[in-house]
RODO-2510 file (C-alpha; in nm, 4 decimals, decimal comma):
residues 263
     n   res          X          Y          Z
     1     x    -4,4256    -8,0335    -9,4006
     2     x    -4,2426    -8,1994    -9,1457
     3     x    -3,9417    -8,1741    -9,3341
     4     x    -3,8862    -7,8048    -9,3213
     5     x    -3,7953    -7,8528    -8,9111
     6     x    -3,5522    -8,1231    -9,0549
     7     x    -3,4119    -7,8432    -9,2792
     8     x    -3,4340    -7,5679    -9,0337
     9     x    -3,2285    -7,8196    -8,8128
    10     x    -2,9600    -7,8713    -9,0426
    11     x    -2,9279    -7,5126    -9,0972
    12     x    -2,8733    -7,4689    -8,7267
    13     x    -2,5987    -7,7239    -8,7203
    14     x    -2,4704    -7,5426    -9,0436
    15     x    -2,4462    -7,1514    -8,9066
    16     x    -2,3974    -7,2263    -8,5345
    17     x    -2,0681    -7,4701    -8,6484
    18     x    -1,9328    -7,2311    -8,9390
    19     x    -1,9458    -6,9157    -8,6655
    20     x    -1,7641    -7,1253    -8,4399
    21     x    -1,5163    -7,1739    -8,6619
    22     x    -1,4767    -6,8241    -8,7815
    23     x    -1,4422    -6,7426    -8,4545
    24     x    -1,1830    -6,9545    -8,3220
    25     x    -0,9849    -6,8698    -8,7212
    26     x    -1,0037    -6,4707    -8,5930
    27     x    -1,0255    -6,3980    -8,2440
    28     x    -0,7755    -6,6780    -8,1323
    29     x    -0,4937    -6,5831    -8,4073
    30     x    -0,1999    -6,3622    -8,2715
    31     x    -0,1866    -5,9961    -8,3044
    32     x     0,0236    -5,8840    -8,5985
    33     x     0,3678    -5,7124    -8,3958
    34     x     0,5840    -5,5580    -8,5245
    35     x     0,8862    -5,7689    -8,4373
    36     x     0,6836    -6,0447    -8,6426
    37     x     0,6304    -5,8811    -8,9391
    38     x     0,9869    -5,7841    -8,9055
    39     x     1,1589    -6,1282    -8,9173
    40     x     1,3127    -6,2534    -9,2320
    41     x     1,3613    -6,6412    -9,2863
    42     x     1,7079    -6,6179    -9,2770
    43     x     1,7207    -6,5177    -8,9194
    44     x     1,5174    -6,8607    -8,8130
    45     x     1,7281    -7,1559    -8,6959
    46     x     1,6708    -7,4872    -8,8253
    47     x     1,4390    -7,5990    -8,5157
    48     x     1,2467    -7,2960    -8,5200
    49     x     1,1653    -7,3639    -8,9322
    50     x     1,1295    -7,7845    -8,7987
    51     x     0,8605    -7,6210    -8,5049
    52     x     0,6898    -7,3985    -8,7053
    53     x     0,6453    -7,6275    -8,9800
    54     x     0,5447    -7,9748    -8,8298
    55     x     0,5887    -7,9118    -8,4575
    56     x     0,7400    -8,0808    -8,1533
    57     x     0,7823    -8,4106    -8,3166
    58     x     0,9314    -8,2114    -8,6710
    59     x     1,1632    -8,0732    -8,4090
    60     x     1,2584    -8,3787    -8,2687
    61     x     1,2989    -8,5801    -8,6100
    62     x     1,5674    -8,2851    -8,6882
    63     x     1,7632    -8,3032    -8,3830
    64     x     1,8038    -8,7078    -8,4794
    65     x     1,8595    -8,6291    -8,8508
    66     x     2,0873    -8,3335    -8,7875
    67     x     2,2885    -8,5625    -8,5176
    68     x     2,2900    -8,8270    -8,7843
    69     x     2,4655    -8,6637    -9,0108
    70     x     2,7603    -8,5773    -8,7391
    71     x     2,8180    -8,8733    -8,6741
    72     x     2,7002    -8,8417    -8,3422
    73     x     2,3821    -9,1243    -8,3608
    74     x     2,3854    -9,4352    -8,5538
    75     x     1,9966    -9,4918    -8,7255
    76     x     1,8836    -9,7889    -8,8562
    77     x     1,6567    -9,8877    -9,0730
    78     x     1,5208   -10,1133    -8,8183
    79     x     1,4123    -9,8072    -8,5976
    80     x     1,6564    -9,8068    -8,3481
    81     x     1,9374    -9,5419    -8,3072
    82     x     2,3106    -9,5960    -8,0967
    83     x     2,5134    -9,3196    -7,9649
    84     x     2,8094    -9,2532    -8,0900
    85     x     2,9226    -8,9423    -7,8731
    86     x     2,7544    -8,8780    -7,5554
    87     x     2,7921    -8,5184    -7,5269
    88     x     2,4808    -8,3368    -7,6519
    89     x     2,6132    -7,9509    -7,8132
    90     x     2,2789    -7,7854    -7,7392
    91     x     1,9795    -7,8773    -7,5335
    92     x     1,7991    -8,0746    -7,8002
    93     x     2,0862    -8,2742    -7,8174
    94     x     2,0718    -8,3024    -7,4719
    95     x     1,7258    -8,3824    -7,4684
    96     x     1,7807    -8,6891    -7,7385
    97     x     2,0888    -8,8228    -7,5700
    98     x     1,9263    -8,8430    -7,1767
    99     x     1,6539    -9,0663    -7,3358
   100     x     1,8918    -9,3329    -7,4372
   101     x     1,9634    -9,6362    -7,1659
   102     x     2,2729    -9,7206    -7,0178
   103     x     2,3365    -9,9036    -7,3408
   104     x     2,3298    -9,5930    -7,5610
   105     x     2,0492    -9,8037    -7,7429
   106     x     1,7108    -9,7179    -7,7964
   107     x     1,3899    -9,7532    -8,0560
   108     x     1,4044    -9,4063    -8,2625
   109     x     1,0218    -9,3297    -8,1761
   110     x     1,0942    -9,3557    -7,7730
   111     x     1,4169    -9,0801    -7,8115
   112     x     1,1416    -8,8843    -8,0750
   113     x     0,8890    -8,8546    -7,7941
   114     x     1,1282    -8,7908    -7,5385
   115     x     1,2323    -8,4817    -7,7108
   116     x     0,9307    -8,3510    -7,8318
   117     x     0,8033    -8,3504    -7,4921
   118     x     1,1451    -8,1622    -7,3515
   119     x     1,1281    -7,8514    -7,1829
   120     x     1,3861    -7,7340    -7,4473
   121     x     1,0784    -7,7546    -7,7129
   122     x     0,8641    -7,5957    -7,5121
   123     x     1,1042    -7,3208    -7,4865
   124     x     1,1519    -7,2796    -7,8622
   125     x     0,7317    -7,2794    -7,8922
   126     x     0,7608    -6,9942    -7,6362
   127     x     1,0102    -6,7389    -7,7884
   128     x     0,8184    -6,8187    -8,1322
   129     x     0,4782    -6,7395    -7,9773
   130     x     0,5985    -6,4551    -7,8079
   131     x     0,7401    -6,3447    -8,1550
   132     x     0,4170    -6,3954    -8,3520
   133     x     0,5373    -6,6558    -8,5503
   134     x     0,3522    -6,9471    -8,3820
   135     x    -0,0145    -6,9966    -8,2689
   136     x    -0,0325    -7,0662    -7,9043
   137     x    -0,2007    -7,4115    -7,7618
   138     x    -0,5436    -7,2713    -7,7682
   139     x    -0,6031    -7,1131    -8,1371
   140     x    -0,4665    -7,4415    -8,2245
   141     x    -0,7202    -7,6134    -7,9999
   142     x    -1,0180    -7,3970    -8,1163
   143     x    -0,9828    -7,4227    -8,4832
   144     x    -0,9311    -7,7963    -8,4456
   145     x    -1,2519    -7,7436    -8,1828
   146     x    -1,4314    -7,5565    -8,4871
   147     x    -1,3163    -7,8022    -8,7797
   148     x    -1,4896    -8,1061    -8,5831
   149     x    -1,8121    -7,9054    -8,5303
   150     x    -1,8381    -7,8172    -8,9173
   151     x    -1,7589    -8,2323    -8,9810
   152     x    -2,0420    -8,2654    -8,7232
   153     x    -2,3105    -8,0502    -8,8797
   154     x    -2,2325    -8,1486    -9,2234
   155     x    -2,2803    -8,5334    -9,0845
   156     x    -2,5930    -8,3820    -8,9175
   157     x    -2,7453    -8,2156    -9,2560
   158     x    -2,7353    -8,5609    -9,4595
   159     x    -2,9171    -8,7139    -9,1257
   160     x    -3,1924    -8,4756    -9,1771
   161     x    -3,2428    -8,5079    -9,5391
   162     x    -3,2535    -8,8643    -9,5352
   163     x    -3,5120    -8,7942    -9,2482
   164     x    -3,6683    -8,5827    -9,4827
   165     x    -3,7695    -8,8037    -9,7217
   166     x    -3,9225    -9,0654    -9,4904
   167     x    -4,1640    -8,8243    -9,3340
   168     x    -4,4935    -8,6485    -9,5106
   169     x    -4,3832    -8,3825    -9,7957
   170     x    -4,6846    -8,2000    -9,8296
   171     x    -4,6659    -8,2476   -10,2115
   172     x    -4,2894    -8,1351   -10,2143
   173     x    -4,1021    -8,3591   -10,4951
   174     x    -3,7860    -8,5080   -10,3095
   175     x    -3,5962    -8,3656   -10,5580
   176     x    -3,7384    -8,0281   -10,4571
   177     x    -3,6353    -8,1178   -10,1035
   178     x    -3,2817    -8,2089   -10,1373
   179     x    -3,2060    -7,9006   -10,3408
   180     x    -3,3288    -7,7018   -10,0226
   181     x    -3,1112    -7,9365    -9,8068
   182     x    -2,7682    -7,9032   -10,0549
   183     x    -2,7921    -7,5297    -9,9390
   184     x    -2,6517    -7,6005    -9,6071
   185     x    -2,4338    -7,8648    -9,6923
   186     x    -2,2565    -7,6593    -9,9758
   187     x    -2,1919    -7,3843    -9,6456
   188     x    -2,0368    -7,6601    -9,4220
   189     x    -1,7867    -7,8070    -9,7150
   190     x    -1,7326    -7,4844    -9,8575
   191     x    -1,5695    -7,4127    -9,4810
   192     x    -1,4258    -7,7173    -9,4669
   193     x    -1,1989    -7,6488    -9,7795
   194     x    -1,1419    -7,3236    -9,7284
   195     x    -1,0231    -7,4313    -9,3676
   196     x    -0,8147    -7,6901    -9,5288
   197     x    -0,6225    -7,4133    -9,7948
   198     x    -0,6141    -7,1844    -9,5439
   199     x    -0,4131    -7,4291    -9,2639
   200     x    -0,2359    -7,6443    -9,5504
   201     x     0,0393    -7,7089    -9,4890
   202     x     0,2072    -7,5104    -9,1915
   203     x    -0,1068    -7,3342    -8,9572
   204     x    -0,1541    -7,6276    -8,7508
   205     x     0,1864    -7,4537    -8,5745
   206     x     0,2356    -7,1473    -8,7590
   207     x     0,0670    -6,8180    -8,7405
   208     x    -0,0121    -6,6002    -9,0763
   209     x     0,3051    -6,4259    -9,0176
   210     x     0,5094    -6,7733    -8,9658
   211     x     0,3752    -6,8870    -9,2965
   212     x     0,4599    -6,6913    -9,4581
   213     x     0,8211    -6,7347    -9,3772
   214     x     0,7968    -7,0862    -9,4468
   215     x     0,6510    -7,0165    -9,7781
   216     x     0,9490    -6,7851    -9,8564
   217     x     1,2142    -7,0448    -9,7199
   218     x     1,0326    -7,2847    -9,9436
   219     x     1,0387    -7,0803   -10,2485
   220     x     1,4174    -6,9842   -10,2304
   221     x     1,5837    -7,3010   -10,1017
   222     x     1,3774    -7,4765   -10,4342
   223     x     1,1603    -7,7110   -10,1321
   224     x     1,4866    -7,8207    -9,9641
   225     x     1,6919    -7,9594   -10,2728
   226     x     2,0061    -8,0611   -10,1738
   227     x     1,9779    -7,9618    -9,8269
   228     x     1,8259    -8,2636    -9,6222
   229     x     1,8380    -8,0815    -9,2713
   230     x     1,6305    -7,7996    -9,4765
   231     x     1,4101    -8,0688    -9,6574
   232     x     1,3227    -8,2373    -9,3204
   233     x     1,2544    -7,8880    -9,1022
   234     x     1,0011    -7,7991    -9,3646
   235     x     0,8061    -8,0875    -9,5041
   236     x     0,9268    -8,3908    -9,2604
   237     x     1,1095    -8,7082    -9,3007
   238     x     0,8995    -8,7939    -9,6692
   239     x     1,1344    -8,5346    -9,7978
   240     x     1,4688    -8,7566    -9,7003
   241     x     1,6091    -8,9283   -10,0215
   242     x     1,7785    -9,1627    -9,8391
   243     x     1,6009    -9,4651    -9,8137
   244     x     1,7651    -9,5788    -9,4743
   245     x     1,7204    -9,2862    -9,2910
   246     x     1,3440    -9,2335    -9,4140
   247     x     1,2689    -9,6096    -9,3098
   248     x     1,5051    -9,5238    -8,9471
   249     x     1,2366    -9,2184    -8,8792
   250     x     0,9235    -9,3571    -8,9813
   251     x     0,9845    -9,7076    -8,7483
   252     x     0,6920    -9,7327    -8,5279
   253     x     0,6788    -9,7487    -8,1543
   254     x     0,8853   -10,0128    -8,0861
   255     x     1,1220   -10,0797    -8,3351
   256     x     1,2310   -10,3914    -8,5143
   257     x     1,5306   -10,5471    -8,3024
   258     x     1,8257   -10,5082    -8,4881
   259     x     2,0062   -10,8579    -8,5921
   260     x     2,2499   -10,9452    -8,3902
   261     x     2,5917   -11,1094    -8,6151
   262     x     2,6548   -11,4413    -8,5468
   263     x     3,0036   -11,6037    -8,4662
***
C-alpha cells in the first residue's frame, strides 16, 4: 500500500498549490472604488488602453508607432529607428527621443526598453492603480507566484503515480491506481485553465474593472479595424497590417544594420 502516501502526496501538492493560487486571485486584487467602476473607455488615453492591455513595453511600442505615423521617427524593417524631429510633445516622447545617440540612430528594441523602464510609465501604472484599473506589482507577482506552484504540483502528481506503480500495490490493479491519482491532477489543470480564461488576454496588467474596459473598447472599435494606434494599444504590434512596421517592432535586441547606399 505504499502507494496511497504517493497519492496522499500528490494531493498535498494539489490543495496546498490551488489555495495558493486562490489566494493570491482574491486577496491581492484591488478593491472595487467607485471612481473605477465609474470610468468609461472613452475617457482612457491611448497609453493607458497600450498599459493596461500589454504593459510597459505595449506602452512603449505605441509611443514608437504613434511617433511613426507623425513623421517624427523613421522605422525600419531592419529594427532600427532615426529621428526625424527632436522635440518629444509629451513625456513618452521624451522618454523615446533621450534614448537615441548623438546620431539620432538607434536599434528599435534599445529606445523600447528605454521607455518602458521611464519614470513617465511608471507614472501612468500609478494613476491607473490608484484608479482601480490596474493590478499593482504584487497581485501580479502572486498569481504568477500561484500559477508556477499549480505547474509544480501537477508535475509532482505524475511523479508520484509513476512512483506508484513501481512500488507494492497490495492487490490494487494499476488501473485502479491511476484513476485515484487523475483525481488530483484533474484539480491542478482544471485551475490551470480556469487561471488561463480568467487572465486571457489583459489581467496580467489589468484589474477586473480594467478588463472590462478593454473588452468594451474591443467590442465597439470592431478589435481596432482601421485604427492602427487602437489595434496596437490593445492586442500589440501582431495587429499592425503593415508589414514594415510589424517587422520594425518585432526586430530583436540588436537590430540588423541598415545598408548603407553605395556611390
Amino acid at each position: 500500500m505504499f502507494w496511497v502516501l504517493f497519492l496522499l502526496t500528490a494531493w498535498a501538492g494539489a490543495l496546498l498549490s490551488c489555495a495558493r493560487l486562490l489566494s493570491a486571485a482574491t486577496d491581492d486584487a484591488p478593491p472595487a472604488t467607485g471612481g473605477a467602476t465609474a470610468h468609461h473607455h472613452d475617457e482612457l488615453t491611448l497609453y493607458e488602453v497600450a498599459y493596461l492591455a500589454g504593459g510597459p513595453r505595449r506602452v512603449a511600442d505605441l509611443t514608437l508607432l504613434s511617433m511613426e505615423r507623425r513623421r517624427r521617427l523613421l522605422l525600419t524593417r531592419t529594427g532600427w529607428a532615426t529621428v526625424l524631429d527632436p522635440v518629444g510633445r509629451d513625456p513618452l516622447e521624451r522618454a523615446a527621443l533621450d534614448a537615441f545617440g548623438p546620431d539620432g540612430q538607434s536599434p528599435v528594441e534599445s529606445v523600447r526598453t528605454a521607455v518602458a523602464a521611464h519614470e513617465a510609465v511608471r507614472a501612468l501604472a500609478g494613476r491607473l492603480g490608484e484608479a482601480g484599473l490596474a493590478l499593482p506589482e504584487d497581485a501580479r507577482a502572486g498569481v504568477a507566484s500561484g500559477v508556477e506552484a499549480v505547474r509544480g504540483a501537477s508535475a509532482l502528481i505524475l511523479v508520484m503515480a509513476a512512483a506508484s506503480l513501481v512500488v507494492p500495490s497490495g492487490g490494487a490493479s494499476p488501473t485502479f491506481i491511476m484513476c485515484w491519482f487523475a483525481l488530483p491532477l484533474i484539480l491542478t489543470l482544471g485551475c490551470l485553465a480556469i487561471a488561463r480564461v480568467e487572465s486571457h488576454p489583459y489581467s496580467a496588467w489589468a484589474s477586473p474593472a480594467g478588463q472590462r474596459l478593454l473588452t468594451a473598447l474591443d467590442r465597439e472599435r470592431g478589435r481596432g479595424r482601421g485604427e492602427p494606434l487602437v489595434a496596437v494599444a490593445v492586442h500589440g504590434v501582431r495587429a499592425l497590417g503593415d508589414p514594415d512596421l510589424r517587422a520594425a517592432l518585432s526586430c530583436g535586441n540588436r537590430g540588423t544594420l541598415p545598408r548603407q547606399r553605395e556611390y
